[in-house]
N, C-alpha and C positions, 0 to 999 in steps of 0.2 A: 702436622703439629697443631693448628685451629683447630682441626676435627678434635684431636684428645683432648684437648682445652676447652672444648665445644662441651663433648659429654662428660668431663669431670665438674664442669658450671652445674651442668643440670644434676649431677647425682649429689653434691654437696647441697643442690636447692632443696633436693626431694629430702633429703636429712635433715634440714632446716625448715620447711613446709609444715609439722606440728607442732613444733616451739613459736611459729609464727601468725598459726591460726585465731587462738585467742586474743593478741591482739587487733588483728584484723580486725574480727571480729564487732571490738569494742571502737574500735576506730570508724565502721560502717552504725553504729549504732550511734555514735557521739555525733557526725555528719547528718543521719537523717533524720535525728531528731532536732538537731539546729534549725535545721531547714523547713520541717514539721511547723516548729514553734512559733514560726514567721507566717505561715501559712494559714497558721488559725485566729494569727493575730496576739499569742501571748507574748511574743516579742515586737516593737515596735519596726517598722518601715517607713522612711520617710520619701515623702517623691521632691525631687530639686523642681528648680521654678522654670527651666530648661530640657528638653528630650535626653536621656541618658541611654547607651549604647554600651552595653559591657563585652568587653571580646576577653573570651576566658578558657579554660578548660577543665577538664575533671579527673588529669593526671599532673604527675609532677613533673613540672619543666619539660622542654623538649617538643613543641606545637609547633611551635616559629609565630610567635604571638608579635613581639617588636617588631618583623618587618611587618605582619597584619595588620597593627596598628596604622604604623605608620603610610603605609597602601590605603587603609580606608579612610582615613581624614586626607591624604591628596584628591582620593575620589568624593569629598562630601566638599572640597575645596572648589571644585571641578564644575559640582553643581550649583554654586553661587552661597554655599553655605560658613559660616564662622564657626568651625568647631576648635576646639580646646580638648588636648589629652590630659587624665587625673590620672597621677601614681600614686602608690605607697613610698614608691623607693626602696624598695626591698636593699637590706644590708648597706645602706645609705647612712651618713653620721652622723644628718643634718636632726637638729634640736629642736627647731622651730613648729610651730603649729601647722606650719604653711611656707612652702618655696615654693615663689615663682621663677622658676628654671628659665621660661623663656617668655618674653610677651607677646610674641607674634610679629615685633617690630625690627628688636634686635636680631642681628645676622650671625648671632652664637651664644651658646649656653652663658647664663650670668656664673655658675658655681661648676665645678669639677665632678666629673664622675664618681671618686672616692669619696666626696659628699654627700651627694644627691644619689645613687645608685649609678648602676652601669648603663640600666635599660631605660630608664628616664633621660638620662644624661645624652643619649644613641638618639635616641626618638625627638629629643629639643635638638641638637644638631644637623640632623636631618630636614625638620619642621623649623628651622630659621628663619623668621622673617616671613615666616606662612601662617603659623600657627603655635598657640600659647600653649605650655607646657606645667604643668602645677602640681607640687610632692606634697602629700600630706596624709596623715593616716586620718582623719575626716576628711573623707571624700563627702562628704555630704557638704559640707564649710567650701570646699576646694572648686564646689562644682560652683554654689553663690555666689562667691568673689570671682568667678568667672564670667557669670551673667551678668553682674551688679559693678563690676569694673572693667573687664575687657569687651565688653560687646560680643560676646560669645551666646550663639544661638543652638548650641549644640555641646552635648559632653561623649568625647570617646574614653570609656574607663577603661584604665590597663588593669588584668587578671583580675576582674570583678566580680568572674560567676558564682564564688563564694560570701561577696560582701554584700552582707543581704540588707544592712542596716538602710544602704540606698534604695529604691525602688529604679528598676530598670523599665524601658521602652521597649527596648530589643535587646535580647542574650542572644549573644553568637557565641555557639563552643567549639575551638579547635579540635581535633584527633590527629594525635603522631600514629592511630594504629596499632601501637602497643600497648595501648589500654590492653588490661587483664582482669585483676583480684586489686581489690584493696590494699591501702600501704600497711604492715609494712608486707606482704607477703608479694603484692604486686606493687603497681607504680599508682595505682587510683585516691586519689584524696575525696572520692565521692565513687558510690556506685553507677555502674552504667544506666542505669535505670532514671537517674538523673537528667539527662539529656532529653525526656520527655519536658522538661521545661525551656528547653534553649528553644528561641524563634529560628536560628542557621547551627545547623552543625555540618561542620565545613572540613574536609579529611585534608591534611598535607599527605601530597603523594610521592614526596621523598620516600619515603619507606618502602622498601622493598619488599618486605613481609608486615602480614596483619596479623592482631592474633586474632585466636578462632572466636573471643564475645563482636570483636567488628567485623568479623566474615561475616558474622549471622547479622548483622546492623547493616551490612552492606546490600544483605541480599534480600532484605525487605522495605529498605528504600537506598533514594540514589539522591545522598546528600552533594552539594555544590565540594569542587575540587581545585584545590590549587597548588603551586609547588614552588620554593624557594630555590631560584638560576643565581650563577653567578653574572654578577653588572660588568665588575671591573678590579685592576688591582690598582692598590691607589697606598701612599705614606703620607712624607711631609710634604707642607702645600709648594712646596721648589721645585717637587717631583713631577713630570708626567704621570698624566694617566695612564695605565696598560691594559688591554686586554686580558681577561682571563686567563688567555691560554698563551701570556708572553711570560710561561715559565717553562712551558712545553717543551720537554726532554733536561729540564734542569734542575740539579740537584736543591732540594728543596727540605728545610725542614718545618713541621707543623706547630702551633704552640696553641693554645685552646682550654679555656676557662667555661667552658656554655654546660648546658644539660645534656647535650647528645654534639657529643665531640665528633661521632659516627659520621654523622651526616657532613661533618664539615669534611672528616677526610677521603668520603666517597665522592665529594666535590671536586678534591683537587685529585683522586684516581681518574677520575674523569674526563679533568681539564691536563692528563696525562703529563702530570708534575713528577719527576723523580724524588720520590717521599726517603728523606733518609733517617725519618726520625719522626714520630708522632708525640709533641711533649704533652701529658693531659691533667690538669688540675679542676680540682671542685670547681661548681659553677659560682660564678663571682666571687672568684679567687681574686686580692689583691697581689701583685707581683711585689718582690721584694727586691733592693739592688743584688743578693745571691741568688736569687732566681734569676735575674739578667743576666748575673756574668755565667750560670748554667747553661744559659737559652745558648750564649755566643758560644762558648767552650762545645756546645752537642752539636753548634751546627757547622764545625768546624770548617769553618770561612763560604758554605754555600747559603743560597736566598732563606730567607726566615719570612716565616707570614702565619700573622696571627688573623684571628677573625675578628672583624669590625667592633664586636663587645668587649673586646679585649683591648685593644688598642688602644680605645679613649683612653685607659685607666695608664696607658704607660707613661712614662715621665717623658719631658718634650725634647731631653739630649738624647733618649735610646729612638724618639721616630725618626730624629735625623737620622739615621745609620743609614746608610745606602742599600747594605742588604736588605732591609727589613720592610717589609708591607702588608699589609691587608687587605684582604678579599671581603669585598661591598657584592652583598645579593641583594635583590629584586624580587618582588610576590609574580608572580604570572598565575594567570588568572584568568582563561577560557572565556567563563561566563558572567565576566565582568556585569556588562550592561543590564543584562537580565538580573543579576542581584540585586545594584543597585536600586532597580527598577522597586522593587520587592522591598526592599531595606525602606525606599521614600514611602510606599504606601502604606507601608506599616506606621512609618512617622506621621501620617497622612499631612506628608510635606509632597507636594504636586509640581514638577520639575526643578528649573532653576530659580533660584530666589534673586537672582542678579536683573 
């Protein structure tokens, strides 16, 4: 049944492939002339008074950019450095010019995920009490008030490779791999040809399949590789922590809001969960209480587990549920040191600053 379902996708693609090319098209032209225009200088670029670090991509959703993030400021942590992540807050409700989510001091987000974003909200709880966290669609503003109030010697921007108004230090760009064609025909919000500007372009090797523009990217160079494992299963703070694999042979249903739901449930294939049910909504879906009482009614009385971007956004009587948990991944990351390595002399910052 996948197989017929496999080649009715692509034969309805290919029938939609020249209704779609036009705008592609215009979509590849509106992108590289943006970018163009900064380049020659008829748009302005401004440089923050701090190093600024943008981990981004050139497709829509789906890299594994949040745990990235949050991986590379433990590691710039590591090295005696003060950095501060800048969001937009994508689909976030907050009004203000500027939230500061986290200040590095306090041991949990000041605002809620349905304020401030999902991935903001994931990234300041994570980075509690380590590292300042700040939402603001000037990121240029977000990046000052971080040098000029929190003693921040360093800026990591979330999904920056398009926000060109800042001036970057380093572009790092993720690939899920399914980089293809332009949206809407494919998933690219910029051509591949773009990535001659990133300083790292770094493959997540979740993916099981590449398409054929990153076969040929792959096989003329050999960018750095990483892959998103699962940590742990984890709810409310009463609960033990579990092992991944403490679902193992157990009926289990999925529930999942993110870009590539895929990935999440080839994780718990993996971690050899009895999936009885994949439930899958747009990325930064807010859940509604009939979406809850859906979620219990489909998983009729087995383990429920959403994925850690999900979670924050759910209300604090349904994480009590006993059944209910989420699966916390982890970057693994080979050639850690040697990046780093790489990432400092680029900054021409020369070990630890401690």
């Amino acid at each position: 049944m996948a197989g017929v379902a496999s080649k009715a996708d692509s034969f309805l693609c290919a029938l939609a492939s020249p209704f779609l090319l036009a705008p592609a098209i215009g979509y590849f032209l509106v992108q590289s002339t943006w970018r163009k225009v900064h380049e020659i200088g008829l748009a302005e670029s401004h440089k923050g008074s701090i190093p600024v670090i943008s981990v981004g991509n050139i497709a829509i959703g789906g890299t594994g950019k949040t745990p990235f993030v949050i991986y590379l400021v433990e590691q710039l942590l590591n090295k005696g450095l003060n950095p501060c992540v800048i969001s937009r807050g994508y689909k976030g409700m907050y009004t203000e010019d500027m939230v500061v989510l986290e200040d590095g001091i306090s041991q949990a987000p000041k605002l809620n995920a349905i304020y401030v974003g999902d991935e903001p909200y994931l990234m300041a709880s994570a980075l509690a009490g380590k590292s300042p966290v700040i939402v603001g669609k000037d990121r240029l503003r977000c990046v000052e008030f971080a040098s000029a109030n929190l003693m921040c010697d360093i800026a990591v921007l979330d999904d920056g490779f398009q926000h060109l108004r800042l001036k970057r230090d380093v572009d790092i760009v993720l690939l899920s791999g399914h980089e293809d064609y332009m949206f809407p025909l494919g998933v690219l919000r910029e051509p591949i040809s773009a990535l001659n500007k990133a300083d790292f372009v770094i493959l997540n090797e979740n993916e099981e399949l590449c398409s054929g523009k990153i076969r040929d990217l792959l096989s003329s160079s050999k960018p750095y590789k990483f892959r998103s494992v699962p940590a742990c299963l984890s709810g409310d703070e009463n609960r033990k922590v579990r092992a991944p694999d403490y679902l193992k042979d157990h009926e289990t249903l999925l529930v999942s809001a993110i870009a590539n739901p895929q990935r999440f449930r080839r994780m718990a294939e993996n971690l050899e969960w009895k999936i009885t049910n994949h439930l899958v909504y747009r990325d930064h879906y807010v859940y509604s209480s009939a979406d809850l009482t859906r979620v219990v009614r489909e998983s009729k009385g087995s383990y429920i587990v959403f994925t850690e971007k999900d979670w924050v956004k759910l209300p604090r009587e349904f994480q009590q549920r006993d059944e209910v948990y989420f699966l916390k991944i982890r970057i693994e990351f080979r050639e850690s040191e040697l990046f780093m390595n790489q990432l400092l002399e680029l900054l021409n910052i020369n070990g630890s600053q401690s």
